[in-house]
Structures are given as structure tokens and as C-alpha cells.
C-alpha positions, 0 to 999 in steps of 0.5 A: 789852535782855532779852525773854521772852514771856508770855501775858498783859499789865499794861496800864492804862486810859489807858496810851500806846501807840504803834502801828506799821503795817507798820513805819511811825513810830508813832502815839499812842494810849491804851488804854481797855479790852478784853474779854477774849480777844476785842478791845481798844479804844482810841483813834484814833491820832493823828495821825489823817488819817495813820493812816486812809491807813495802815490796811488791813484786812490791815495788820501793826500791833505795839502797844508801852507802856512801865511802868517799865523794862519794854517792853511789845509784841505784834502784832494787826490791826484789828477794827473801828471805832466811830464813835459817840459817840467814834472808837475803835478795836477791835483783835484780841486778842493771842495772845502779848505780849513783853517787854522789860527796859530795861538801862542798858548795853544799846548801841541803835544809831542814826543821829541828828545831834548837835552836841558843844561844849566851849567855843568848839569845836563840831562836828556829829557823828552819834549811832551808839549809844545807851543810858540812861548814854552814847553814841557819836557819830562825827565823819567828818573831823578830824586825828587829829594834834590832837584837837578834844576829849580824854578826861575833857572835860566836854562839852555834846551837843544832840540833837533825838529823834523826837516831842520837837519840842526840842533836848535839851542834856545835859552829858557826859563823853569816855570814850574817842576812836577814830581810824580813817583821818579819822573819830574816835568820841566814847565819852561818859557823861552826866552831870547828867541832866534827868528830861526827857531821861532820859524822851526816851532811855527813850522813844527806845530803846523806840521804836527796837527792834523786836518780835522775831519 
């Protein structure tokens, strides 16, 4: 992933936005409009009953959207609140916006169960990295003497991403198998891929890189 800065953002009305305060998960919300180098409004992030125990007047918040391949973030703090007629939200303006190009090679590393089948053979497995073509997980124990799976497999990986609710099912193929002591590494390539799932890995590399200091 490539960023530069700059000082001025390509947000639309009605773009999502996902908030983070002081490095918790994000919330959701949307964009509705802003005056000019003095505030932004949008609306209450959701779910709501978390944010407002979250928010503090001296909260760090880093807001990020997405258009395309390129990651939109930068860091603000609370201006304010309407209540009437719709609960918004003010936001101080942000002096510098960041951006992010979304590089199909670009590793992102994780930490999220998967389960890997090929067959009648099914282990659980730990995604390790993360990218818009392929992934590497990790099997803890196996023999190394004979290999549950073997390079060029087609394979099937089930994974459930942060927001989606679902497991995602996506076909892929072995790249490369890695012993180290009782533990393998899977390479894999996807294959086949739904919009739907190429969605929720785009959404999940985003949502996973921090804002760069």
C-alpha cells in the first residue's frame, strides 16, 4: 500500500465512512456535507449506544472512506452535535488528508480463523496475510512427512471477515507449502472470485492499515 498526503479530500455526500476513536473497531457512518475549512457533518455513527460511551471530548477519532482503489483517511475531533431534526454529527476539519492506493501484491497482515477443504480433507487454519489476489495461512501442527495438501490443489477457504456477519467461501489454488518444525504455511491464490468477496477483502485490507503518523 502507497500513501501520500495532501490537503484537500474527494468525498461525496452519502459516502460511508468508518470512524475510529482512540484505535477502537470502527463505526459506520455517512457523510452529509461540511462547510468549508471549519466543520464536517455527518451522521451518528452506528451502532450508536457504543459510540456515545466511546466519545470524549478529547477522543482521538481517524475517519476513512474508500472510492475506488484509493483510501481515503485523516484525523479530527468533535465539534459538536445536533439533535434536532436528525442526531448529526460536527467534526473539526481536517488540516491534512492521507491517501492510500490499494495494491493488488501489497501483503496485510492478520490474524483471522479459516478453514481450508479440498475434498474429504478439512483442517482449521490461521489467515496470516492478506491481499486482493491471495493469502497465506498457517496450519500449527501437521507431519510434514505427508502433506495434507499439495502445490497447484484447487482448494476451497471459508472465512468470516469483521462486519460481513457470513462466512465467505472462495476457491483457490496451493502456490507454495512451507514446513517449519510441526507448523506448514499454505501460499494460495484466489480464484473464481465473487464481487462479494473481493468487496469484503478490499473493505478489510482498508479497515485493517492504520493511518500513518
Amino acid at each position: 500500500m502507497v500513501s501520500k498526503k495532501q490537503s484537500h479530500f474527494n468525498m461525496t455526500m452519502g459516502s460511508k465512512l468508518h470512524v475510529h476513536i482512540d484505535d477502537q473497531a470502527p463505526y459506520s457512518a455517512f457523510f452529509i456535507g461540511m462547510k468549508k475549512r471549519e466543520y464536517l457533518i455527518i451522521t451518528q455513527p452506528e451502532p450508536r449506544d457504543e459510540f456515545k460511551n466511546a466519545i470524549q471530548g478529547e477522543s482521538r477519532i481517524i475517519v476513512k472512506y474508500r472510492r475506488g482503489g484509493t483510501v481515503y483517511a485523516f484525523k479530527t475531533s468533535l465539534a459538536g452535535a445536533l439533535a434536532d431534526p436528525l442526531n448529526l454529527i460536527l467534526l473539526a476539519y481536517p488540516q491534512q488528508v492521507q491517501t492510500f492506493e490499494l495494491r493488488s501484491f501489497q501483503r496485510n497482515r492478520c490474524f483471522m480463523p479459516t478453514r481450508i477443504f479440498d475434498g474429504s480433507v478439512e483442517r482449521s487454519v490461521v489467515m496470516e496475510d492478506i491481499n486482493i489476489r491471495g493469502c497465506r495461512c498457517k496450519i500449527s501442527h501437521t507431519d510434514n512427512k505427508e502433506p495434507l495438501f499439495k502445490i497447484h490443489n484447487k482448494v476451497e477457504l471459508a472465512c468470516c471477515f469483521p462486519g460481513v456477519g457470513n462466512e465467505l467461501v472462495v476457491s483457490a489454488i496451493i502456490k507454495n507449502l512451507n514446513f517449519q518444525g510441526d507448523a506448514m504455511t499454505i501460499g494460495l491464490e484466489f480464484v473464481d472470485l465473487t464481487p462479494k468477496f473481493h468487496q469484503a477483502v478490499a473493505n478489510y485490507i482498508y479497515s485493517i492499515n492504520p493511518m500513518a503518523n
